[in-house]
N, C-alpha and C positions, 0 to 999 in steps of 0.2 A: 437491586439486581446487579449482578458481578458479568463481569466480561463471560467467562465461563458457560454462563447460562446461554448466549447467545451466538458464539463467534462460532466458525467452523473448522474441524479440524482436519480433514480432508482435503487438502491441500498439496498441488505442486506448484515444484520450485524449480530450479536452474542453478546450477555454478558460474561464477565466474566467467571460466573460461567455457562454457558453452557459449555457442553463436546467434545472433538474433534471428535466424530462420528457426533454430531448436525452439524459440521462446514465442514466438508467433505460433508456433502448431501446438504448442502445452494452449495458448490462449483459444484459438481456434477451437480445439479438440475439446476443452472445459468451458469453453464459452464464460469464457470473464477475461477481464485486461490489464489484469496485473498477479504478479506473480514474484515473491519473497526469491532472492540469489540467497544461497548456504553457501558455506564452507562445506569438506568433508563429514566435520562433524554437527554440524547442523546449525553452526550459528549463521547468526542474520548478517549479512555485509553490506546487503542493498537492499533493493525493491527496483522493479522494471514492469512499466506501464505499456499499453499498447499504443501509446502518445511517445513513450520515450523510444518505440523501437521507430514510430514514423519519421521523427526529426533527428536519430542518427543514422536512419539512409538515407534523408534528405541531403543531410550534408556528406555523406561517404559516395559520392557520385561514381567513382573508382572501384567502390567495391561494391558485394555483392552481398544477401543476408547471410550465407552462409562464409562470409569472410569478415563477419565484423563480431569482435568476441562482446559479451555481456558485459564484462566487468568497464567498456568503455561507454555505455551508455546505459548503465543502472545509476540509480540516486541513489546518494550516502553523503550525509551520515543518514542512517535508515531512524523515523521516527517511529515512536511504538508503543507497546503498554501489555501490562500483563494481566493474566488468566484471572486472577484475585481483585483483578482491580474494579471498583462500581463503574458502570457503562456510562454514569453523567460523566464522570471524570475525562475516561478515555471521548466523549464525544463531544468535551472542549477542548481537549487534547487536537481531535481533527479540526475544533473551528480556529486553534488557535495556530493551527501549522498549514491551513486550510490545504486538508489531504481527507478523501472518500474512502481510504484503506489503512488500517493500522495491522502489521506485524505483532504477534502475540508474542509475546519470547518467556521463559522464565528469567530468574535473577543472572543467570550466565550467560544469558544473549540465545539459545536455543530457540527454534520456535515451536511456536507450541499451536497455532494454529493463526487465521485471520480474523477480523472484525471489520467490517463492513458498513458505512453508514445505511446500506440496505438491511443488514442484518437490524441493525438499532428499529430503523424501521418498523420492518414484519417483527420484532418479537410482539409475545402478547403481553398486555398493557398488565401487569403487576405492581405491586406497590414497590416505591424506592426505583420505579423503573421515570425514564426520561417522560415528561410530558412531551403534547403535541407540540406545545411553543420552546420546546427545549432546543427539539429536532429544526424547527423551521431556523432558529435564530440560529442554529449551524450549521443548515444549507447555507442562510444567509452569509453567513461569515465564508464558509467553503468555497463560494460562488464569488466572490465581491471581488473588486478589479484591485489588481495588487498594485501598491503604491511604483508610478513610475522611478525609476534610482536615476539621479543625474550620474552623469559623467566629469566629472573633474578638467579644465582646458590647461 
């Protein structure tokens, strides 16, 4: 089973310079909580969670969501995988970057749609497709408490 088979491609997205109340109402409106930043021409430059729009007005106390641009509280470098690629792949891919949403892209960075650890999910059980324990050991991993980083004195 290839990415393809499963991801979706109906997808909105945000630029850059769109503001974090624009990316809250794409969320709201589509009911999901994350959503790919493009360029003009469509490539990937981030990704923006409805996590990362909470904890850059946490700290923008000053400003307002319509005054805090995208491109300050999107993740990058964006991780990702493509349309061709087998879904085991991409779904060590998420346990190995422990991320619930992979950006499709082609070879030039475009997107081409999302993948979804829900999507792996709900697909139907085919051959070449992820077993049950595939999936669990990369919630597992998705899930797991990430290594504290010391601090240097």
């Amino acid at each position: 089973m290839i990415v393809r088979d499963i991801m979706k491609t109906d997808v909105a997205t945000c630029a850059p310079h769109d503001d974090v109340a624009m990316a809250a109402n794409i969320m709201r409106d589509r009911k999901c909580g994350f959503v790919p930043v493009v360029d003009s021409h469509g490539l990937v430059l981030g990704v923006v969670t409805d996590r990362d729009l909470c904890l850059a007005l946490a700290a923008q106390r000053q400003r307002t969501a319509d005054r805090v641009a995208i491109r300050d509280t999107m993740s990058h470098p964006v991780v990702s995988c493509f349309a061709d690629e087998n879904v085991k792949v991409s779904l060590g891919t998420m346990a190995k970057r422990r991320v619930r949403r992979l950006p499709v892209i082609d070879r030039q960075g475009h997107l081409q749609g999302v993948l979804s650890i829900d999507d792996v999910i709900l697909a139907p059980r085919r051959r070449g497709a992820p077993t049950a324990d595939d999936i669990v050991d990369a919630l597992r991993a998705i899930d797991s408490p990430k290594p504290l980083e010391t601090v240097g004195a």
